[in-house]
MIBAVEX-163071 format. One line per 4 residues: number of its first residue (from 0); their letters; for each residue z negated, x negated, y negated of C-alpha. Coordinates in pm, whole numbers, plus 50000, padded with zeros to 5 digits. Each point is the difference from the previous one (the first is absolute). Example, Ala and Ser with C-alpha at 12.3 -4.5 7.8 and 13.67 -1.06 7.14 Angstrom:
BEGIN
0) as) 49220,48770,50450 | 50066,49863,49656
END
This chain:
BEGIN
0) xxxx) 45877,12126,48965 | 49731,49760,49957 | 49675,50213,49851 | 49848,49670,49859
4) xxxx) 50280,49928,49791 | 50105,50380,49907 | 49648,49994,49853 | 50019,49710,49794
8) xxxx) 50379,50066,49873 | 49842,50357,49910 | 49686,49843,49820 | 50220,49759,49806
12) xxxx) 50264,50279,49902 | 49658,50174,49833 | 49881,49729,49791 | 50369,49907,49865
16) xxxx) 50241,50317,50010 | 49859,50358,50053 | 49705,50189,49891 | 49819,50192,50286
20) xxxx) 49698,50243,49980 | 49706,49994,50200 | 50188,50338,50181 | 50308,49826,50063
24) xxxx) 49842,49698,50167 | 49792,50226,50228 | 50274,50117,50104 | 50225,49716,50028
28) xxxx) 49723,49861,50164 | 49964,50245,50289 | 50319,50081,50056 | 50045,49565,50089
32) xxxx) 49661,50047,50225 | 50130,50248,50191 | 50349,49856,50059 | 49823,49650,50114
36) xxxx) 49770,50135,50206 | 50287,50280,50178 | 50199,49630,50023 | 50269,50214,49755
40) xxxx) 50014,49756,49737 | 50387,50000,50048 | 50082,50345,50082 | 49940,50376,49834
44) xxxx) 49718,50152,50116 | 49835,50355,49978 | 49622,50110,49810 | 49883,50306,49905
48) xxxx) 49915,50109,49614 | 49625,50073,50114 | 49946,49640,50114 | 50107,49840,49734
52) xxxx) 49809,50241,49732 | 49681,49902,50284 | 50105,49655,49956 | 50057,49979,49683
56) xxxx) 49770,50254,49830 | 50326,50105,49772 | 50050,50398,49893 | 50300,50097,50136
60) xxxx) 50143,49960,49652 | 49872,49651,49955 | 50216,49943,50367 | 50310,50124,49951
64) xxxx) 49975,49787,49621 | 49911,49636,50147 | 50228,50084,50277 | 50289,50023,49750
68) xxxx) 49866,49759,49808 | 50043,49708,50302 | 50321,50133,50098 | 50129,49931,49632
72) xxxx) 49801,49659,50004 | 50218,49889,50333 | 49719,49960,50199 | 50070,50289,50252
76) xxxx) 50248,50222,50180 | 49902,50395,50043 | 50158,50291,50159 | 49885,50341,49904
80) xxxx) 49884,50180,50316 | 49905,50410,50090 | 49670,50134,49942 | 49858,50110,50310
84) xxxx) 50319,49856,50247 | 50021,49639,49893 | 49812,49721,49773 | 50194,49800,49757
88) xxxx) 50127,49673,50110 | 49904,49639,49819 | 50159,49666,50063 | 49840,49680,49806
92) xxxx) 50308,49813,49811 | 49937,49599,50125 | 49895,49888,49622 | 50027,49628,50071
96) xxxx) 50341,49982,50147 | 50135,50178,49712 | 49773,49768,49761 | 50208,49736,50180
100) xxxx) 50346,50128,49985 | 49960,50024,49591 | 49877,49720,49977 | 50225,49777,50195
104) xxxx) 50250,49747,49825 | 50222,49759,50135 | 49876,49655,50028 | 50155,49662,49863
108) xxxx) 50207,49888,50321 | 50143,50373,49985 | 50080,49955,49610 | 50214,49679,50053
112) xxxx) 50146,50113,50299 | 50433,50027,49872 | 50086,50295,50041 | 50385,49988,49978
116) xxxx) 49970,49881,50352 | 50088,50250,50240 | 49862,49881,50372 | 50059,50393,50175
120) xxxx) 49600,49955,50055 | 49921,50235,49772 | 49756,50181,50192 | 49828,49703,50050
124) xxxx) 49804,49980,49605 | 49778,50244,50142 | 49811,49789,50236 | 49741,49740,49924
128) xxxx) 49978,49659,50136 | 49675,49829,50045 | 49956,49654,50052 | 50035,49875,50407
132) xxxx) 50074,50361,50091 | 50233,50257,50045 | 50176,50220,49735 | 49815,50317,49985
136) xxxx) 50093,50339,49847 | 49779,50043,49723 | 49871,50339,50072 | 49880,49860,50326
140) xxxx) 49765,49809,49832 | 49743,50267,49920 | 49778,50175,50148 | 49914,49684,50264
144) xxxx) 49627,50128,50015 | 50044,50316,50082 | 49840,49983,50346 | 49717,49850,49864
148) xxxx) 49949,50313,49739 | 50032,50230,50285 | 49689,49838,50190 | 49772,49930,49688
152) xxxx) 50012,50326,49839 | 49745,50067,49757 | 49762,50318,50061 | 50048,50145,49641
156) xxxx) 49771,50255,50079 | 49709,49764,50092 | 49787,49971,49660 | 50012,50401,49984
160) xxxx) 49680,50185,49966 | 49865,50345,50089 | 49668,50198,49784 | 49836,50192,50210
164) xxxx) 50111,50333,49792 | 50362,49923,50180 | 50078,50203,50292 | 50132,49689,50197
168) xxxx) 49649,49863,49946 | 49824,50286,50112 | 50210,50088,50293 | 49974,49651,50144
172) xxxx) 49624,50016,49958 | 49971,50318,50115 | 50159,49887,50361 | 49790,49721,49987
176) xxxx) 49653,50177,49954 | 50170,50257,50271 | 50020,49703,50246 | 49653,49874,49942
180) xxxx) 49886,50329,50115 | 50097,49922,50389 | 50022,49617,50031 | 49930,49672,49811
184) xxxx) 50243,49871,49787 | 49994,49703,49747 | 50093,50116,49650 | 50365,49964,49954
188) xxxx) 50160,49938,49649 | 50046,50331,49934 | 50233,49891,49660 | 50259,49915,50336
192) xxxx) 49899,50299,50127 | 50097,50198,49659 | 50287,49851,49978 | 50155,50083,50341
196) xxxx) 49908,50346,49910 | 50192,49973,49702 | 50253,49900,50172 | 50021,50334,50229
200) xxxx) 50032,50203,49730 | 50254,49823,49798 | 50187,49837,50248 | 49975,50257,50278
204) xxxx) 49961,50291,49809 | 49629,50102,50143 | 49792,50241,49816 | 49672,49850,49913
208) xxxx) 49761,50327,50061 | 50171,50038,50345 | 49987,49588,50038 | 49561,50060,49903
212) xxxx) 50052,50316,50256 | 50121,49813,50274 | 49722,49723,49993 | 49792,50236,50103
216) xxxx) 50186,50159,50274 | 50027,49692,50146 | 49661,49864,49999 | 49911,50319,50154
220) xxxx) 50223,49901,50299 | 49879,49831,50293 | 50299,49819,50060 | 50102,49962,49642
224) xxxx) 49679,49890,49890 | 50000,49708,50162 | 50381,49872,49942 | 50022,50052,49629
228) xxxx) 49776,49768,49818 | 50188,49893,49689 | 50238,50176,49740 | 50258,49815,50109
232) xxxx) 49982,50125,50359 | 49979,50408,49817 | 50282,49931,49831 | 50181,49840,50301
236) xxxx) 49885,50330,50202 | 50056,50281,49763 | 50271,50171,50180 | 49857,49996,50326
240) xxxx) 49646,50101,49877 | 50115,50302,49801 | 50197,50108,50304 | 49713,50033,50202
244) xxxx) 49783,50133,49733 | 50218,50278,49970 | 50071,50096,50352 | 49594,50002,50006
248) xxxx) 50026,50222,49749 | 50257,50236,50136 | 49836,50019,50336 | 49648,50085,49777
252) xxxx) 50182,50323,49867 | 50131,50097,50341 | 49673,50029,50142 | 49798,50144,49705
256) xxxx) 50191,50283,50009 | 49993,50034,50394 | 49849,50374,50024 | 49853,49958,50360
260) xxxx) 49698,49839,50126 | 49827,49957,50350 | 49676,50129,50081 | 49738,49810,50266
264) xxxx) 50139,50231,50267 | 50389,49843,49963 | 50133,50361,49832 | 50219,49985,49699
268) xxxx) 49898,50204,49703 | 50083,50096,49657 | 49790,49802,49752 | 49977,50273,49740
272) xxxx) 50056,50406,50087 | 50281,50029,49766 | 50367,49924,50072 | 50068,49671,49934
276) xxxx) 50225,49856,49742 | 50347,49860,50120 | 49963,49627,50046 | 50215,49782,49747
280) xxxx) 50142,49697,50059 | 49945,49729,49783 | 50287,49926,49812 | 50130,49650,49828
284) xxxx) 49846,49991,49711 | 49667,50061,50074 | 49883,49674,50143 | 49764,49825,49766
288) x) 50199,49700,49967
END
């Protein structure tokens, strides 16, 4: 599916045939971002409820209305999903092949063509022929640019702008003001920055207090310190950084509640004169991310 054209076949059905609310096109609207910049354009794809209200800005209401609403108006597909186990599934319908289909009619040679005339070549009406070239099936005809679409993708999300009362906004600038405390660094655009960590928590799920929590366990790392230097490189690095933030943390536990100590002489001895409490192992769960 050509984005281009599914835009203008869906601007042109607005101004002449349906009536759509400022909900409904937000939502139309991200739903035709997404599946252009996924490359899913022809396909059914997957997004959460909580994105979309994020997205959007709809109640969840207002949602499940404009959703309905563009299913009725033909412009999309939907498939309910399970809360908690699986998001619902979308599919844009190609408005500007089916704009062509009603309005195709058959053209002048085809009218005077007799049609008591059987040749056994039925099969044949179906195909086009263009001057000084080869009969071609019409339905190969479209879609001839689609390569082209695939490499010139527009960035939907380019023009979109964080306050700095937004928790992307505040994380990214909090890394950044982290970073300055141990080496130069020239001032990034931080509204990239906000948006990649946008993008961990609605595409990957990532908490934001344990994404502002992790900043700082990494700037407090010698190695880490010095290898994560954008947002995009936290988000990259998530896993890996909370697994060794936690095994830091269980190995913390372990030895605070180690009851012995060593005096100057070498000799082991009881820290406190009372019997010390059994030592408990951490258990999953209590890592702080």
């Amino acid at each position: 599916m050509d984005y281009f054209k599914q835009r203008r076949a869906y601007r042109q059905l607005k101004m002449t045939e349906i009536d759509v609310s400022n909900g409904q096109n937000n939502l139309y609207r991200e739903l035709l971002d997404y599946a252009n910049d996924e490359s899913k354009l022809d396909v059914q794809f997957r997004m959460k409820n909580s994105a979309l209200l994020s997205l959007t800005g709809l109640s969840e209401p207002g949602l499940k209305k404009a959703r309905n609403s563009l299913v009725q108006h033909g412009l999309i597909k939907y498939i309910q999903g399970k809360k908690n186990v699986k998001p619902p599934e979308y599919q844009i319908i190609n408005l500007y092949e089916k704009a062509k289909q009603a309005t195709s009619y058959p053209t002048s040679k085809d009218t005077l063509k007799p049609k008591s005339i059987s040749t056994g070549l039925e099969g044949v009406s179906q195909l086009v022929r263009q001057p000084g070239s080869q009969a071609v099936a019409h339905k190969e005809l479209t879609n001839t640019d689609s390569n082209l679409t695939k490499n010139k993708r527009p960035r939907s999300k380019a023009s979109r702008t964080y306050t700095p009362a937004e928790q992307p906004y505040q994380i990214a600038e909090h890394l950044y003001k982290r970073i300055l405390e141990h080496q130069d660094l020239k001032k990034p655009n931080l509204q990239k920055w906000a948006d990649e960590v946008r993008l961990a928590h609605e595409r990957d799920g990532r908490d934001y207090d344990k994404l502002n929590k992790l900043v700082d366990w990494a700037q407090d790392n010698d190695f880490w310190q010095a290898n994560i230097l954008s947002a995009k490189k936290l988000r990259e690095k998530y896993d890996i950084l909370t697994g060794q933030a936690n095994r830091e943390y269980k190995q913390k536990e372990l030895s605070r509640h180690d009851d012995t100590s060593r005096d100057f002489g070498g000799s082991t001895r009881y820290r406190h004169e009372a019997k010390p409490e059994p030592i408990r192992t951490p258990q999953k769960g209590d890592e702080p991310f």
